[in-house]
Each structure stands twice: as structure tokens, then as C-alpha cells.
N, C-alpha and C positions, 0 to 999 in steps of 0.2 A: 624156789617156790614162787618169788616174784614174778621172774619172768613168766614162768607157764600161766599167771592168771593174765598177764599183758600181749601173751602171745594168741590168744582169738579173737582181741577185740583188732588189733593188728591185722592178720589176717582178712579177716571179713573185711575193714577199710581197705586194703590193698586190692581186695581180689573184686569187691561191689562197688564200694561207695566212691575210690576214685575214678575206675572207667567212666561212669557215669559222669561225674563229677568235670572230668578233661573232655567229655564229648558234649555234655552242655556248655562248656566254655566256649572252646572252639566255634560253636554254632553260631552262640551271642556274636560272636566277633567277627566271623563271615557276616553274618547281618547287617552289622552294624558300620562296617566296611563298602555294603552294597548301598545303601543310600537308600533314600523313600523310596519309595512304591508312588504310585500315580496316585493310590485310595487315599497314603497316606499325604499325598503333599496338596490334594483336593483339601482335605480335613483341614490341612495348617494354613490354606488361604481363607477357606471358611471361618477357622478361630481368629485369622488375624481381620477379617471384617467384622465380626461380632465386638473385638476389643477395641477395634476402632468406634464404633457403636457409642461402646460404652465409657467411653472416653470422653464421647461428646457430648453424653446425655450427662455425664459428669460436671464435665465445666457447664455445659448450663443449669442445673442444678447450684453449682457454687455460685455464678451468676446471680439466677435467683437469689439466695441467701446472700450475699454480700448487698443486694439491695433491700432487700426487706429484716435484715437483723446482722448489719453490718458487725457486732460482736462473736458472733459464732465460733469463728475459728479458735479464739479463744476460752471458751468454754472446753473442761477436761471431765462431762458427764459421760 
């Protein structure tokens, strides 16, 4: 009696849920094997300018504050 209530949800997984399953795999990993895209590696030099950016506006920023309230870093508000 066990097995019969185990044996549709089985079923259904075998015959649906893992084709699916191994053909989104596979796909991921073709992709991800093929490297950026041109769109994508525009984007990741755009982000890496932005970070640079904000890196500098950063240290000046600290800059700033290390001169006009040289305790700061210390402060845990």
C-alpha cells in the first residue's frame, strides 16, 4: 500500500520534473562555459568605472572627515 501512494509522485518526477530539470542544467553550463557577451563585458567595464568612482569619492570623503572630526572612525553609531 506504501509503495502505490510513492509510486505517482515518482512517476511525474521521472517523466516531468527531471527532463526539465537536466535541460536547464545543461544549458546553465553551456553558457556559462561560453563567456561574456560583448553587452555583458561592456556592462562589467561600466560597473568597474562606476566602482572606481566611488571609491574615490569615498577616500575623499574620509579625507574630509579625518580633518574636520578626526574621531570619527571611532564612533560605533
Amino acid at each position: 500500500m506504501d509503495m502505490d501512494i510513492l509510486m505517482a509522485p515518482i512517476i511525474i518526477f521521472m517523466v516531468v520534473v527531471a527532463p526539465i530539470w537536466l535541460i536547464l542544467h545543461y544549458r546553465s553550463k553551456r553558457q556559462v562555459s561560453q563567456g561574456l557577451t560583448e553587452e555583458e563585458y561592456s556592462q562589467l567595464n561600466e560597473l568597474i568605472g562606476r566602482a572606481d568612482k566611488m571609491a574615490k569619492r569615498i577616500d575623499t570623503l574620509e579625507a574630509i572627515l579625518d580633518s574636520e572630526a578626526p574621531q570619527w572612525r571611532g564612533r560605533n553609531d
